[in-house]
C-alpha positions in Angstrom: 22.0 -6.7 9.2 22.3 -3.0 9.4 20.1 -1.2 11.7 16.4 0.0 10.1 17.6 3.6 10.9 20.7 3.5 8.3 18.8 2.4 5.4 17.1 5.7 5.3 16.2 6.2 1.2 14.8 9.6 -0.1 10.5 10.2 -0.3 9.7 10.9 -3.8 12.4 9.1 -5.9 11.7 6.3 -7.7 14.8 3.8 -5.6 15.7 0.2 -7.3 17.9 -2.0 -6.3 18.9 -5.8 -7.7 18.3 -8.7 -5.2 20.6 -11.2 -5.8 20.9 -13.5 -2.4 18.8 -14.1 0.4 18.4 -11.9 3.7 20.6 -14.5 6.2 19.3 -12.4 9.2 15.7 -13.7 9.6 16.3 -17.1 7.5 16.7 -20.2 8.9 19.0 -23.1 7.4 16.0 -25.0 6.7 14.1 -22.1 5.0 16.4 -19.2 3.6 14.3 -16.0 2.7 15.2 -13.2 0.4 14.0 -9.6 1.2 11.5 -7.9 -1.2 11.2 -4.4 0.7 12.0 -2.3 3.6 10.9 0.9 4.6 12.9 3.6 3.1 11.1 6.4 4.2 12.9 8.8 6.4 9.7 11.0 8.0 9.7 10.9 11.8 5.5 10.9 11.7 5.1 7.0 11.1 6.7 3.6 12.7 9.8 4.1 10.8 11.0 0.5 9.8 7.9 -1.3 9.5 5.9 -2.9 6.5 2.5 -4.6 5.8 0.0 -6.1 3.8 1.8 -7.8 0.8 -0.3 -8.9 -2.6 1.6 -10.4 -5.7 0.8 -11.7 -9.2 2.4 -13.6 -11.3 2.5 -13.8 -15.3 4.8 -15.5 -17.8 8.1 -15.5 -15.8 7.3 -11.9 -13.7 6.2 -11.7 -10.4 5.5 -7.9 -9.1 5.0 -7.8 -4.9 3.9 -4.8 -3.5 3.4 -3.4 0.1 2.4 -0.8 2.6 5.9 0.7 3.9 6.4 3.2 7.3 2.8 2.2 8.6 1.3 4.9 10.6 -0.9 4.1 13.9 -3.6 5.3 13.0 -4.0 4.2 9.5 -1.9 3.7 6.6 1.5 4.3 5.0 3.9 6.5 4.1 4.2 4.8 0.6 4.1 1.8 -1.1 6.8 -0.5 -1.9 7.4 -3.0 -4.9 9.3 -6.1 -5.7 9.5 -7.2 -9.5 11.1 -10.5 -10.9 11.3 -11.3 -14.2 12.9 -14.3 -14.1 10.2 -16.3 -11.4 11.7 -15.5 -8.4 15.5 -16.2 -9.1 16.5 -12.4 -8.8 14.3 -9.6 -7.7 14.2 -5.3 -8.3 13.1 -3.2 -5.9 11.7 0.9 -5.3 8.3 2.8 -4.3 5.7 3.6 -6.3 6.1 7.4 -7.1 3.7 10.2 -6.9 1.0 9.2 -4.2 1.9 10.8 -1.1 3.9 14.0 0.0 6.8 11.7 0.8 7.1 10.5 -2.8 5.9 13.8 -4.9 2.3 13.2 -4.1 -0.6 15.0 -2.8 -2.4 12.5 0.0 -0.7 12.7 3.4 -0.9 8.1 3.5 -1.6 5.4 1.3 -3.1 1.7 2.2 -4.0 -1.7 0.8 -1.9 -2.3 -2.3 -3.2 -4.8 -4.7 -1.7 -6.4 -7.5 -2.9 -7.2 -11.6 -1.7 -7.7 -14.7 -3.8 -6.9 -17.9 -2.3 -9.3 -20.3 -4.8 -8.0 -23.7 -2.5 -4.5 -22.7 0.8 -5.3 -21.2 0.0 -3.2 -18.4 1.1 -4.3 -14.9 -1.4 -2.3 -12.3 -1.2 -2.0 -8.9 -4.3 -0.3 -6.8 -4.0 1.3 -3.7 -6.3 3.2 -1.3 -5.3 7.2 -0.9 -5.8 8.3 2.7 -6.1 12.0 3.9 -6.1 13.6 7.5 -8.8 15.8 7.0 -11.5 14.9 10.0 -9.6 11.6 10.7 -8.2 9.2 8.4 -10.2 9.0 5.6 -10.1 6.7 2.0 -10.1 10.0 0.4 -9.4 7.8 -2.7 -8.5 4.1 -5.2 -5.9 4.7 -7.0 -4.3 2.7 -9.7 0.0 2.8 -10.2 0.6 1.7 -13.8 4.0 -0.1 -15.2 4.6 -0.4 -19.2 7.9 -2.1 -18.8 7.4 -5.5 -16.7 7.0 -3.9 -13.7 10.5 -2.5 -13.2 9.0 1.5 -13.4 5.7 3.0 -12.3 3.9 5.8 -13.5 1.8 8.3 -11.5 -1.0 7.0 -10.6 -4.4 7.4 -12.1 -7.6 8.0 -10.1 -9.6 4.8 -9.8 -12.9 6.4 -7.7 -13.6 9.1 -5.3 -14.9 9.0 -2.0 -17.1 12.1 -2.5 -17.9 12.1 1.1 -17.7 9.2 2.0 -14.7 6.8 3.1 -13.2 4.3 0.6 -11.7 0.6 2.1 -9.9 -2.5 1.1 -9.7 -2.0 -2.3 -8.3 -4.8 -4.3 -7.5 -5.5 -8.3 -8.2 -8.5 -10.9 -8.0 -8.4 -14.6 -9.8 -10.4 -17.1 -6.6 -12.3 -19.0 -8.7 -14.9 -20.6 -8.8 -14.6 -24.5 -12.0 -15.9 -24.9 -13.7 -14.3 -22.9 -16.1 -11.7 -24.4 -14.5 -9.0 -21.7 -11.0 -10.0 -22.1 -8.5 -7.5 -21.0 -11.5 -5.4 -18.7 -10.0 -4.9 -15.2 -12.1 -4.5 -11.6 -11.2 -2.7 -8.7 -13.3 -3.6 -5.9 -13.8 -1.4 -2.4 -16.4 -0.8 -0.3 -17.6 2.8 1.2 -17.5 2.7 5.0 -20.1 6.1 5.0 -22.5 4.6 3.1 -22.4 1.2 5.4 -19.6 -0.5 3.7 -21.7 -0.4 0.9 -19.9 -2.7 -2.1 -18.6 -0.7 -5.3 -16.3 -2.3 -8.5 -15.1 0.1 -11.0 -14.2 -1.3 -14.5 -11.5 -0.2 -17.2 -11.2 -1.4 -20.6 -8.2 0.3 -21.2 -5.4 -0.9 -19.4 -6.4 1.0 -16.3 -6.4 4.8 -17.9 -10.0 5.5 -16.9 -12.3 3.7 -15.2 -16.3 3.3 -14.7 -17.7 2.7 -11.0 -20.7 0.4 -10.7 -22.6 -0.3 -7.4 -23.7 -3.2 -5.8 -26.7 -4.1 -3.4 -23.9 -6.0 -0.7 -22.4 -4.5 2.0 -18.8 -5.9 3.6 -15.3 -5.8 3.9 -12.3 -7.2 1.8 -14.0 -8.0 -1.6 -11.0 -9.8 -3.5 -12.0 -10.5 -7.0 -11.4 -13.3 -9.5 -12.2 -13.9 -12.9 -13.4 -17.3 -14.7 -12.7 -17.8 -17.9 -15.8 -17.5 -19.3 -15.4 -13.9 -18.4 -18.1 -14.0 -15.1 -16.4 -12.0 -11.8 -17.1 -13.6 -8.8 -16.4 -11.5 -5.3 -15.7 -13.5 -2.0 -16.2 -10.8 1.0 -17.0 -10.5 4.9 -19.9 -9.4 5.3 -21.5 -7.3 8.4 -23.5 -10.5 9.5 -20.5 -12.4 10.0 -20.5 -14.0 7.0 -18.4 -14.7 3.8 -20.7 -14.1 1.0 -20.1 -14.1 -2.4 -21.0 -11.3 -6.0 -21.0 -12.5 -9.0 -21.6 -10.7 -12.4 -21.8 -11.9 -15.5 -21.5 -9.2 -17.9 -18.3 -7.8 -17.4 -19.0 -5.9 -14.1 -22.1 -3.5 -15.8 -24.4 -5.4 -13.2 -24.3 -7.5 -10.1 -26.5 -10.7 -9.1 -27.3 -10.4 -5.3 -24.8 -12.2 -3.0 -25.2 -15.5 -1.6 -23.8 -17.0 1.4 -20.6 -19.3 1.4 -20.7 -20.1 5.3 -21.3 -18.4 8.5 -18.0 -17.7 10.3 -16.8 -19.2 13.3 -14.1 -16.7 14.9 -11.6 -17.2 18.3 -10.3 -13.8 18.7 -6.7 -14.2 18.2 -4.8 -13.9 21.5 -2.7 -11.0 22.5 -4.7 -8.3 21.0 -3.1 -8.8 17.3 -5.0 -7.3 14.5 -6.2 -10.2 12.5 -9.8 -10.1 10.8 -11.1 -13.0 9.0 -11.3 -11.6 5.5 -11.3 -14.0 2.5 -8.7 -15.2 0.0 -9.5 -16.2 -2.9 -8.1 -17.5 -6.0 -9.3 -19.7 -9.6 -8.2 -22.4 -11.4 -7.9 -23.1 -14.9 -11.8 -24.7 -15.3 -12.8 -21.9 -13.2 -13.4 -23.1 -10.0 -13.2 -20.5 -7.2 -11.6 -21.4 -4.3 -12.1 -19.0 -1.2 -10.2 -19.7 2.5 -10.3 -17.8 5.9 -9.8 -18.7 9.3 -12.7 -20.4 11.4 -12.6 -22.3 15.1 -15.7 -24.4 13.8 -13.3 -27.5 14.0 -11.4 -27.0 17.7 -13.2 -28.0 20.9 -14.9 -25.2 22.3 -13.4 -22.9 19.6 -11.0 -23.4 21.2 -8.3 -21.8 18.1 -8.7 -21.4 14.2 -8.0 -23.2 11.4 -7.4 -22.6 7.9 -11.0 -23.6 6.2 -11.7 -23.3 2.5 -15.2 -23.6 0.2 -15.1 -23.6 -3.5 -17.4 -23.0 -6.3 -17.7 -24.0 -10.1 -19.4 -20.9 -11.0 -19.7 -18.6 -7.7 -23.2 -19.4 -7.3 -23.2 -22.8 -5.0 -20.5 -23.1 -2.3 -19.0 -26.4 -1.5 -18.9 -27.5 2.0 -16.3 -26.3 4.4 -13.3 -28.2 4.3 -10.8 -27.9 7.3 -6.7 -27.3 5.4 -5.0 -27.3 8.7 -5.4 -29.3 11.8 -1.8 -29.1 14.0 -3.4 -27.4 16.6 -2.3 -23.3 17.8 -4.1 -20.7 16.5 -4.1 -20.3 12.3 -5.1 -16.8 10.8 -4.5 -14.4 7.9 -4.5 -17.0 5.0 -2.8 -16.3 1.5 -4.0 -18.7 -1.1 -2.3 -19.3 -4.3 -3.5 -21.4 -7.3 -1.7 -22.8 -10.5 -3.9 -20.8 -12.8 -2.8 -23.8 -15.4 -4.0 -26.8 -12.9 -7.7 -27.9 -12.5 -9.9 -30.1 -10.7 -8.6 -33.0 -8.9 -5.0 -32.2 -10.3 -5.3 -28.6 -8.9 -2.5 -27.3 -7.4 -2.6 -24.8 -4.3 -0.2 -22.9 -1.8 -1.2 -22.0 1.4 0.6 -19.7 3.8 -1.0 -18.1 7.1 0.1 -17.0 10.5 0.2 -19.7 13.3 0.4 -19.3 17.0 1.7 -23.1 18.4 -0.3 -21.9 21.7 -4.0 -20.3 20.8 -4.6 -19.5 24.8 -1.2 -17.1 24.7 -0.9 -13.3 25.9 0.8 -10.7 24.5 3.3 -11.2 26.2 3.8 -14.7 26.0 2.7 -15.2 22.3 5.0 -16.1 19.4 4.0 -15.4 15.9 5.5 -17.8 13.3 4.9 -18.2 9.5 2.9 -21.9 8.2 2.7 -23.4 5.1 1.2 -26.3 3.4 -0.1 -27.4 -0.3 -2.1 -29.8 -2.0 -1.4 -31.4 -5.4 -5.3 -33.0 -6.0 -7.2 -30.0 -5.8 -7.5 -29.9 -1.9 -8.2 -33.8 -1.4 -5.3 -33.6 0.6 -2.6 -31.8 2.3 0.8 -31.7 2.8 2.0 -31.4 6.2 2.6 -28.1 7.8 6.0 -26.6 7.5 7.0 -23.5 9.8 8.8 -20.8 7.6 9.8 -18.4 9.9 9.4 -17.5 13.8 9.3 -17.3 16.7 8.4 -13.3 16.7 7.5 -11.5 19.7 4.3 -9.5 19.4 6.0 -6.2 20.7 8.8 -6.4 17.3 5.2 -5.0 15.0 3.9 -2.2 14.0 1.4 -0.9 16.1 -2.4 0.4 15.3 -5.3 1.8 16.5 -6.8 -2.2 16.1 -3.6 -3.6 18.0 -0.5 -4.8 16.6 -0.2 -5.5 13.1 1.9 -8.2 10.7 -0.9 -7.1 8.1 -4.1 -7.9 6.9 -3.1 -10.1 4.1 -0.3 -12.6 3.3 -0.2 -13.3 -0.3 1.0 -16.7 -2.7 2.0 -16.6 -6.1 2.1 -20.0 -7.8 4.3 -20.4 -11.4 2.6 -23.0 -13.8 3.9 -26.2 -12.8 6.1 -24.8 -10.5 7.0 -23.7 -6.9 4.9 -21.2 -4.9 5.6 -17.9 -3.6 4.5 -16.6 -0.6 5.1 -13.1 0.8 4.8 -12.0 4.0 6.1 -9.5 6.4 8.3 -10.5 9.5 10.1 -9.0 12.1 13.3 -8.9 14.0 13.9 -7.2 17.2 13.9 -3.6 17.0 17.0 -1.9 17.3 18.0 1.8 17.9 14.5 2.9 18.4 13.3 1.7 15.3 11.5 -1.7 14.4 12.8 -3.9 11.6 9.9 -5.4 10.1 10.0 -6.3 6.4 8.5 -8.3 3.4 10.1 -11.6 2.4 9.6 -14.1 0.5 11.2 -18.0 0.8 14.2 -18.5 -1.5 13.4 -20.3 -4.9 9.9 -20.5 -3.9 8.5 -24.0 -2.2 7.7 -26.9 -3.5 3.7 -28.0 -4.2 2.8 -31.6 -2.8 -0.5 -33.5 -2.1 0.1 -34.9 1.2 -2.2 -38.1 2.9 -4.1 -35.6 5.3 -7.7 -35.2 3.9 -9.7 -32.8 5.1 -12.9 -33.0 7.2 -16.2 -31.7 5.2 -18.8 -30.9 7.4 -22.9 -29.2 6.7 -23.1 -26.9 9.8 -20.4 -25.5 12.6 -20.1 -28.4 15.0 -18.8 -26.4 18.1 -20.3 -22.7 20.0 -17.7 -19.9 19.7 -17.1 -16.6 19.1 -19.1 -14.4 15.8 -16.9 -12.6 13.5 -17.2 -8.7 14.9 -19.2 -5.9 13.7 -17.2 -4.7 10.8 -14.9 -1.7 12.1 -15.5 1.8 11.2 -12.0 1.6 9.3 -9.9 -1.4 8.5 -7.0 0.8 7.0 
């Protein structure tokens, strides 16, 4: 593999490129992975060959990725990166979206937190992102939203989603409304919260395929709201809240007004050995009856707290929370959960993908810790599990990117399930750096991987059963 430093593309151009075979470098026999992006920006001011923070969607046969690309340390990117198939993940185009920040014909100086939609009643592909600025520190100067009319292969400039207006924007992420039936089919939310005001909880709205939106507050206060829709058209908003809890929004008519949150569980949090940036924000996903389905990582289940697992409630409506059920139990330290759902499957034949980062020893330092990649799925709605497949490591901590909140593989990891198909996962991973620069990119596994049920059920319990460590204060900035 040629050295990060060589691959240099050019700031401001739109640059595609067809994927046709996997990466060999970082895949194993067992689990080949094909690349979905590199950085390509050439500036000297960020971690030049680094990438983080994945989201995908997938509809009909497209799946778009998209990531932060030449992350800065403190706070943000130099762009944003996509990968588009069209074809379910056999062959894959690549560029950056275009016009955000100075290095791609843009006006904000970085760019974070890329999120992914698709507004079916439109035929718009969207992808948000949060517009950073250096004036008096980094600040979320901005949401923006990047809009494709042609399957995501091209990408507009994007479109001002809210403004900070004083304050400082976070963590904004993107869900459309795709059921027909549903009296707000084809309205889209952005949700972000605004870390002057508290981390005060906004959603804007569009009706019209992302061209101008509508912001609405909310009486919660948190950090990584990730949206989904139901089909009878009610939003529901999984989040971390500032008293170390995942709580949940839910409105029900079409994002004009929100109910106040109620509490899913109290988390249970072992700080991740060697420093590593990992908070325990939420990922959540629906089925085709509507359940909600909302995982993080939690120690409630190790002696002492002694690691964290992989935990998951749901909800039929997002107003009750099921009890917490524990996904993974091999032992090492689980965090950063992406959860996929076949958005076709329900109820006890629902089928879900779940990918996370895993360190085999939870007790490690940063010097001694190896990060790998896990996955497992279940075929009967969670009942059961397959058993836990490793699809790539070891890394060494020191091959990140590095930020103010330690080193970095990103906040999120993201799984995109086809309809009766495989899942697939995106995640960033690294090799050792070479030349200077580090070589940390976004991957995803090679024809996607397979969803089974699996004969490990998982424990449901009322309560934590063992003392550890709360979830943090939320930080000033998350970016």
């Amino acid at each position: 593999m040629p050295s990060p430093a060589r691959r240099r593309g050019i700031g401001g151009l739109l640059i595609v490129t067809l994927l046709l075979t996997p990466v060999p470098a970082l895949a194993s026999e067992a689990v080949p992975l094909t690349e979905l992006g590199a950085d390509s920006y050439a500036n000297a001011t960020s971690q030049h060959g680094t990438q983080a923070g994945p989201d995908t969607f997938h509809s009909g046969t497209t799946i778009v990725a998209a990531q932060q690309a030449g992350r800065f340390f403190d706070g943000g990117a130099s762009g944003i990166a996509f990968a588009t198939s069209t074809d379910d993940g056999a062959t894959w185009a690549k560029g950056v979206l275009p016009g955000i920040t100075t290095f791609g014909g843009g006006s904000y100086n970085r760019v974070s937190d890329p999120s992914v939609a698709f507004d079916a009643r439109h035929g718009v592909w969207l992808i948000s992102s949060l517009a950073l600025t250096d004036t008096g520190g980094i600040a979320g100067a901005a949401v923006l939203t990047s809009r494709s009319t042609d399957g995501g292969l091209t990408w507009e400039g994007p479109v001002t989603t809210a403004v900070a207006n004083g304050g400082d924007l976070d963590k904004s992420w993107i869900v459309c409304d795709n059921a027909p039936r549903s009296p707000f089919y084809g309205r889209c939310y952005t949700v972000y919260d605004d870390v002057a005001a508290g981390n005060a909880i906004k959603v804007s709205r569009s009706s019209d395929g992302g061209l101008t939106w509508q912001e609405t507050g909310t009486s919660a206060t948190g950090l990584g709201g990730q949206p989904v829709v139901r089909p009878n058209g009610a939003v529901v908003v999984p989040y971390l809240s500032g008293e170390q809890q995942i709580r949940s929004l839910r409105s029900g008519d079409g994002g004009a007004s929100w109910g106040d949150s109620v509490l899913v569980a109290t988390v249970r949090r072992h700080t991740v050995a060697g420093g590593l940036r990992a908070a325990p924000l939420p990922s959540a996903e629906t089925d085709a009856a509507g359940t909600v389905y909302v995982a993080w990582h939690d120690c409630r289940f190790q002696l002492s707290c002694g690691g964290n697992d992989i935990v998951m409630s749901t909800s039929a409506t997002g107003d009750e929370w099921s009890h917490i059920t524990r996904v993974t139990n091999d032992g090492g330290d689980h965090f950063i959960p992406g959860l996929g759902v076949d958005r076709d499957s329900s109820g006890g034949t629902a089928r879900l993908a779940l990918a996370y980062y895993r360190y085999p020893s939870a007790g490690c330092t940063a010097a001694t810790c190896r990060l790998t990649i896990g996955y497992t799925s279940s075929d009967n709605g969670g009942a059961s599990w397959s058993r836990p497949g490793e699809l790539h490591g070891p890394m060494e901590l020191g091959w990140l990117a590095n930020t103010a909140h330690g080193r970095m593989a990103g906040d999120y990891i993201s799984t995109s399930v086809v309809p009766g198909g495989n899942a697939y996962v995106a995640f960033t991973a690294a090799a050792a750096p070479e030349g200077g620069a580090y070589d940390v990119r976004t991957y995803t596994v090679t024809g996607g991987l397979p969803i089974t049920g699996g004969g490990r059920a998982p424990l449901a319990i009322d309560a934590p059963v063992a003392a550890g460590e709360e979830a943090p204060d939320l930080p000033a900035t998350a970016r």
